[in-house]
N, C-alpha and C positions, 0 to 999 in steps of 0.2 A: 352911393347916395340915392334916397328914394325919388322918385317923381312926384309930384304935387297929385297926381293921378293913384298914388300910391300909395302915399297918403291918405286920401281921402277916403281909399278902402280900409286902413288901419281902423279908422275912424269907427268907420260903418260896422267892420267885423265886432271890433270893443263892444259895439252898443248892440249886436245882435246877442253875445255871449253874456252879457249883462242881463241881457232881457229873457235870456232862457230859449232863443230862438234856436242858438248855434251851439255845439258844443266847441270844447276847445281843444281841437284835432292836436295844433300845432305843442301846446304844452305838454299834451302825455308823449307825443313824440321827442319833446326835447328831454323827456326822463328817460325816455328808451334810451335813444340815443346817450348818453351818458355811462353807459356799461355796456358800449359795443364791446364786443370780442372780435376775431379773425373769424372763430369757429362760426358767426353768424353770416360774417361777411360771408364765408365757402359754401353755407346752405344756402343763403340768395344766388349768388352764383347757378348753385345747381339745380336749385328749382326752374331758373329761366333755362337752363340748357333743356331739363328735362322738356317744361311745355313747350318751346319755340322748337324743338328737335334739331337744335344745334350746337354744336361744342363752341364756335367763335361765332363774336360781333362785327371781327373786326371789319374798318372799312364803313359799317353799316349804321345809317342815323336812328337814332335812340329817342322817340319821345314820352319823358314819362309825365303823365298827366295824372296834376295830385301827389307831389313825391314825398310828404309826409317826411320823415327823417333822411329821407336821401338813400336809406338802404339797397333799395330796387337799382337806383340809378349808379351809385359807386358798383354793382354787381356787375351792371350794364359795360360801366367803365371800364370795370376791371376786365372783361370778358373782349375787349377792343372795338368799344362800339363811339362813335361822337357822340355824346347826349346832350340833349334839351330836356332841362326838369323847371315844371314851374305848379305852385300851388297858390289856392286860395288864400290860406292860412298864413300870416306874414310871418308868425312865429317857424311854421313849418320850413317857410323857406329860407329863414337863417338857421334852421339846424342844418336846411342840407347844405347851405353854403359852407356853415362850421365843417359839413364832413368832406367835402371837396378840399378843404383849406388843409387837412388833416390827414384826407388819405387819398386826398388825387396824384400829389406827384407833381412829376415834371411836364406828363401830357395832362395838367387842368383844364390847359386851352381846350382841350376836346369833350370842355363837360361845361355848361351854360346852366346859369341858375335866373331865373326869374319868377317875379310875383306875374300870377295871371288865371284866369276863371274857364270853367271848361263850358260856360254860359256865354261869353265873352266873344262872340261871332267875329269882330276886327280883330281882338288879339291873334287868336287862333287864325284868321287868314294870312296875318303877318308872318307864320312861321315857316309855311310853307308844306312840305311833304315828307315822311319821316319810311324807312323801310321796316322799322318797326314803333307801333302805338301801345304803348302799354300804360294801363290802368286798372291797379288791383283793389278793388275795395274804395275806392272814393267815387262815383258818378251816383251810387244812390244817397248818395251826402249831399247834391249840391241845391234840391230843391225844387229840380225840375229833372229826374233823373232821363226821360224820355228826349229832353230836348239835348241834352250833356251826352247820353248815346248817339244821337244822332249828329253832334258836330264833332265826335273825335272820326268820324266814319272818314270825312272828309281830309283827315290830316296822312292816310295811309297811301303811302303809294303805290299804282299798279304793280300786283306783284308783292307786295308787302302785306304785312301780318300786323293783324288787332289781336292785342292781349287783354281781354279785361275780365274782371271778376264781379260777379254783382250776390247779393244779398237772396237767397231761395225762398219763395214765397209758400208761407206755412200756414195761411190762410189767417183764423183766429187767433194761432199761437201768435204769428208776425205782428198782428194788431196788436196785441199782449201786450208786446215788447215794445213796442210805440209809445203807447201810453206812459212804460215804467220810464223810458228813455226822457218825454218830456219831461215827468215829475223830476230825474235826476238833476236837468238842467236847471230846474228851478228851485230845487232845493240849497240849503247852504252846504257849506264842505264837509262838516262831522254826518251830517244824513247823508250825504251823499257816498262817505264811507261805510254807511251802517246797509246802504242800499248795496253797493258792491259787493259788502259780504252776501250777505243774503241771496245774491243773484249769482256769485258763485256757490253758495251751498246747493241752488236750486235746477243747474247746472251740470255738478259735476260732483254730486253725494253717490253715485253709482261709482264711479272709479277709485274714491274716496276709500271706500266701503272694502271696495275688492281688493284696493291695497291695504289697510289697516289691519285685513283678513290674516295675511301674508307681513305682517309687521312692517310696511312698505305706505305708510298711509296717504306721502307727497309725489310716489313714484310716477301717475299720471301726470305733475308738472313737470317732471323731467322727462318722461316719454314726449308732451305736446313739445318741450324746448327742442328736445334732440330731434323731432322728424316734421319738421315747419319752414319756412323762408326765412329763419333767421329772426324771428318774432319771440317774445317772451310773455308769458304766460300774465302775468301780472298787468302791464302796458295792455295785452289783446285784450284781458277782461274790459279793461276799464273803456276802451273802446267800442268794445259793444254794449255794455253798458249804458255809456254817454253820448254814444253814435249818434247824432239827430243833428240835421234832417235824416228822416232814413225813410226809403223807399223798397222794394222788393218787387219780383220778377221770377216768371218760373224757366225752367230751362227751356221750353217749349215758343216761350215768348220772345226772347232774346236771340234765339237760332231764327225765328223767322223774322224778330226785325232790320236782322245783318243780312240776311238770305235777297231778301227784298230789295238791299241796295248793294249786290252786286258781289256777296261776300260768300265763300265756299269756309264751314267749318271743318276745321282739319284733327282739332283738339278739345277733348272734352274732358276736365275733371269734375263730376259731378258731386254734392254733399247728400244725395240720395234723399232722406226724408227726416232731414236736420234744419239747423235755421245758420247754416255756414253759407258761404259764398260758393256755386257756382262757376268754373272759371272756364274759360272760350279761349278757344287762338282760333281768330278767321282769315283765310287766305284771299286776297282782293284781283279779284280775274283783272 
């Protein structure tokens, strides 16, 4: 049952997504979500073993901030970790409740769903200290992305590991995509499809191209499916697309604002001179 507290962000979220303020995270994840496979679950899985450089969780607390469909977190689960998943987005957090209900099992008890904000300084003190923090792609969503990096800092325990992934800052192109992002949000649905194509032609006409060459013209969406976290090609457009708030960061800026409170980088996947995410694992002396 919700909290009247819970509530009242329903409330608020409806009327920012209305207003064109916020996109609506929670619903393209409940399409994702809707055509999971195993094969996706196994690629989240292995994505986290690759960045964290470990084959098990087990034993080890799991917090995922911003869990969008739950994907990260059931990987987390599945890998023997307790998790804590909690997101903004009300919708998001009943997909991952639905995929906890679906693919948790007998050990669910080892996997916590809650509504709650990476802005939200009491909630976040409520939870306590996690051996691993992870956050792919959601803190430059929340609107104050400096303030949302700086309170998941505090949720890592000595010894423990922040995972996050943030948004590469491309300068004028980044701005670009601001602009296109807001008009999405405020356009109606048929524009807002006609904006998606377009933004995938604008995109991804090079690969396009190269396969069509080669009689293979969709093989770039089966390459991004087959070597990603379990993500599908379609769902990611529309999220970057619709992404807003959106904030950016270059890899230089985020290593020294973790550095500064205490954090040793251990792991670095960098999108080099793209407009993908950046992704960090820091080690917390």
């Amino acid at each position: 049952m919700e909290t009247s507290l819970e509530n009242t962000t329903t409330v608020e979220h409806a009327a920012d997504i209305a207003a064109g303020r916020r996109f609506a995270f929670g619903k393209n994840w409940r399409s994702f979500s809707q055509s999971l496979a195993d094969r996706q679950v196994h690629q989240a899985e292995h994505a986290l073993q690759e960045m964290l450089g470990q084959n098990s969780l087990a034993g080890k607390r799991f917090l995922d901030v911003g869990s969008g469909s739950g994907l990260s977190s059931l990987a987390a689960h599945r890998l023997g970790a307790v998790v804590h998943s909690f997101d903004y987005d009300p919708e998001a957090v009943g997909c991952t409740r639905e995929l906890k209900a679906s693919h948790g099992g007998e050990s669910g008890l080892r996997w916590e769903v809650e509504h709650g904000s990476a802005l939200d300084t009491d909630y976040l003190a409520s939870l306590g200290q996690f051996d691993v923090v992870y956050s792919w792609g959601v803190l430059h969503h929340t609107g104050d992305m400096w303030a949302a990096l700086a309170n998941v800092s505090s949720l890592v325990a000595p010894g423990g590991k922040l995972f996050v992934s943030i948004y590469n800052d491309q300068g004028a192109s980044s701005d670009r995509w601001r602009r296109v992002k807001a008009v999405y949000n405020r356009a109606a649905p048929t524009s807002r499809s006609v904006l998606a194509v377009l933004s995938a032609a604008m995109l991804y006409w090079r690969p396009f191209l190269k396969g069509a060459l080669r009689a293979k013209p969709l093989q770039f969406i089966r390459d991004y499916e087959g070597n990603g976290r379990g993500m599908l090609f379609w769902n990611d457009l529309i999220d970057w697309v619709g992404g807003y708030p959106f904030e950016v960061a270059t890899r230089e800026q985020i290593s020294d604002f973790y550095q500064r409170r205490g954090f040793v980088l251990t792991r670095l996947h960098a999108c080099d001179d793209t407009l993908g995410c950046n992704q960090f694992v820091f080690h917390k002396r």
